[in-house]
C-alpha positions in Angstrom: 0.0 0.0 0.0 1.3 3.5 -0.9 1.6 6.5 0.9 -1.5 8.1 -1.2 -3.6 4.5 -0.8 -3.3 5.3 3.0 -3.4 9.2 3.4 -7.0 9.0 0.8 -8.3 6.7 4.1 -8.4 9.9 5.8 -9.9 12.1 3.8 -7.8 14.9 3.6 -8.3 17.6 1.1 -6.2 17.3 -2.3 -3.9 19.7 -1.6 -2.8 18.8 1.8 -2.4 14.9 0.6 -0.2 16.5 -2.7 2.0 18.4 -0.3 2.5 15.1 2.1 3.0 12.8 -0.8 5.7 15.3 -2.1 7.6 15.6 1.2 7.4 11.5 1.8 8.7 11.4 -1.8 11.8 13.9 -1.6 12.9 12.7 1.6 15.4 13.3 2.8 17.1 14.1 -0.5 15.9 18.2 -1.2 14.7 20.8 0.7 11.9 22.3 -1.5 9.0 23.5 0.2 8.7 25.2 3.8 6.8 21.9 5.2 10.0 19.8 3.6 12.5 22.0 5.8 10.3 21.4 9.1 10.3 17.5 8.6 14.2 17.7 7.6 15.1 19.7 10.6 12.3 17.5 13.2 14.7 14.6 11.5 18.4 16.5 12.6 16.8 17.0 16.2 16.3 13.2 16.7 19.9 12.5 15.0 21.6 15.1 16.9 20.2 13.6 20.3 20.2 10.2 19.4 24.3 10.7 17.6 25.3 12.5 20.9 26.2 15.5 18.7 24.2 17.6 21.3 26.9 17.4 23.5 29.4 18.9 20.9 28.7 22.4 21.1 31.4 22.9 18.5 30.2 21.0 16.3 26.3 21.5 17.0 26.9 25.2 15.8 27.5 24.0 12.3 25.9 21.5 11.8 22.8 24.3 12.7 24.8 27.0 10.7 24.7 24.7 7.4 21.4 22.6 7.8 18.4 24.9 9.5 16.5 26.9 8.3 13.9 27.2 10.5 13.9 29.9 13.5 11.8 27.0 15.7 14.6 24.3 14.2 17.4 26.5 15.3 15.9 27.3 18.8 15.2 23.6 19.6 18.5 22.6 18.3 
């Protein structure tokens, strides 16, 4: 079963299941759309805590620097 098969089970409006389909698609290859950098950046929050790379400030900087975008991504990073 596909993404779309299982996303058309809830109903959601056309749009909304476009935009999901095209982020589950890209990822984690591009950043293209605003909702694509939120789900890229939710995924470096989980890596940087699970990775330990938290605990490098150092090295926590850049990675933040090079990879968000976000002002929420950057603050909870």
């Amino acid at each position: 079963m596909t993404a779309e098969e299982i996303l058309k089970k809830l109903n959601l409006q056309r749009p909304i299941l476009n935009q999901i389909c095209d982020i589950i698609g890209h990822h984690p290859r591009e950043k293209e759309t605003p909702y694509f950098q939120i789900l890229y950046e939710a995924d470096w929050l989980v890596n940087l805590e699970e990775g330990g790379l938290a605990k490098d400030q150092e090295k926590l900087k850049e990675i933040v620097e090079k990879e968000f975008k976000t002002v929420t991504g950057k603050k909870l990073a």
